[in-house]
GUBA-325146 format. One line per 8 residues: number of its first residue (from 1); their letters; for each residue x, y negated, z of C-alpha. Coordinates in steps of 0.02 Angstrom, whole numbers, plus 50000, padded with zeros to 5 digits. Each point is the difference from the previous one (the first is absolute). Layout:
<recs>
NUM = a = X Y Z; ...;
</recs>
This chain:
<recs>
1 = xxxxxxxx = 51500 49456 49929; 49933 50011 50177; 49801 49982 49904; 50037 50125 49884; 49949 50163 50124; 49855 49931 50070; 49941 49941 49810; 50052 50192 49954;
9 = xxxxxxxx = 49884 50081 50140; 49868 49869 49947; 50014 50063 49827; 50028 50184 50063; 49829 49978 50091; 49882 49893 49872; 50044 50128 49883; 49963 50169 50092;
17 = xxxxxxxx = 49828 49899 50051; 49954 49985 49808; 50047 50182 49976; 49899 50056 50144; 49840 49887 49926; 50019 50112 49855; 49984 50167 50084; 49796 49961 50020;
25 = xxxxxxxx = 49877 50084 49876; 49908 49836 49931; 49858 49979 49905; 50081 50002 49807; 49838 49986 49912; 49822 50080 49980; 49884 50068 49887; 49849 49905 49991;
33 = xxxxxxxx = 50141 49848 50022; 49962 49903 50184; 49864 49901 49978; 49918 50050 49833; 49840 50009 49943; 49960 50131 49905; 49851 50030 49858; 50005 50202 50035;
41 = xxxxxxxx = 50020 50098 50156; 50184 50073 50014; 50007 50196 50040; 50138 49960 50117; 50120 49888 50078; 50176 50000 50001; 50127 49920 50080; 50187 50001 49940;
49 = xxxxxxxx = 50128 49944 50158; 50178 49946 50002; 50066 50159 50087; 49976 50183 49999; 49848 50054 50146; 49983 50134 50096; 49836 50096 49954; 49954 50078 50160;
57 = xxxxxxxx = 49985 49809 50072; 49939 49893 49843; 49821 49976 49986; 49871 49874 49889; 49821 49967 50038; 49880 49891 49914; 49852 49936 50090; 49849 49890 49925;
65 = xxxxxxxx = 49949 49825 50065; 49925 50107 50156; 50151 50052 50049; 49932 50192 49950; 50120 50108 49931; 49982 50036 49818; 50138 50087 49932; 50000 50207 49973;
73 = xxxxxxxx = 50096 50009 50157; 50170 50077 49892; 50136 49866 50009; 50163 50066 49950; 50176 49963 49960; 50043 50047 49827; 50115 50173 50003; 50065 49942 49854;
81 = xxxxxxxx = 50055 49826 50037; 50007 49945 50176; 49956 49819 50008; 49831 50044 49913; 49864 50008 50130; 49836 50056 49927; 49808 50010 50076; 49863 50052 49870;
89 = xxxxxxxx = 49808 49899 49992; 49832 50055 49971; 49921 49894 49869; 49996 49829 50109; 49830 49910 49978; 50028 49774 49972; 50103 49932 50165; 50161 49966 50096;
97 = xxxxxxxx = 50098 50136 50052; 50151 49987 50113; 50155 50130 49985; 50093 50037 50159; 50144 50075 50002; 50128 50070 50139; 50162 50077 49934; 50157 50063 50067;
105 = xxxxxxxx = 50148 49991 49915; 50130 50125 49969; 50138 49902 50115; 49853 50014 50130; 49937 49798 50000; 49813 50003 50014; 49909 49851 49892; 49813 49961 49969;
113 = xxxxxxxx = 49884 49877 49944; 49835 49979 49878; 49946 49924 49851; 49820 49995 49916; 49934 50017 49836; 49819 49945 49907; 49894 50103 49880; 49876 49902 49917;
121 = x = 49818 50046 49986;
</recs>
């Protein structure tokens, strides 16, 4: 019996580590998909996350093999569903464009990464 409060607290603590590695707005999925190639152009880009963001501090961008900015400049978080994060494109001419993104969630965990896409000529 003397092993059974340490292996509690070891449970207690394993567990309330995997609850707090859910409270981070992740990358759910995207539309284009990570890493597609595409025959046509999209209009826009969007990105659906695990957890509700914060608009005011969730932003897109999607730059061209340059590293130039090509996007409208009007990333958004969806009013009407909160893990939708949304950034609109000109029509995109053949190439590899990478989407950045930089959200904040709504239990204030900041997350970020990239991911690129291909239009062919």
């Amino acid at each position: 019996m003397r092993g059974l409060p340490a292996s509690a607290l070891a449970l207690a603590v394993l567990l309330w580590g995997a609850a707090g590695a859910e409270a981070h707005a992740f990358l759910d999925r995207a539309d284009p998909r990570v890493g597609s190639t595409l025959r046509n152009p999209p209009a826009q880009v969007r990105i659906w996350f695990t957890e509700g963001l914060e608009p005011a501090f969730s932003s897109a961008r999607v730059v061209n093999e340059a590293g130039q900015q090509v996007d409208k400049g009007d990333s958004q978080v969806d009013p009407s569903n909160l893990t939708l994060l949304r950034v609109s494109l000109p029509t995109l001419p053949p190439g590899t464009y990478k989407v950045i993104w930089r959200v904040l969630s709504v239990d204030s965990h900041v997350t970020e990464g990239d991911f690129t896409f291909r239009v062919e000529p």
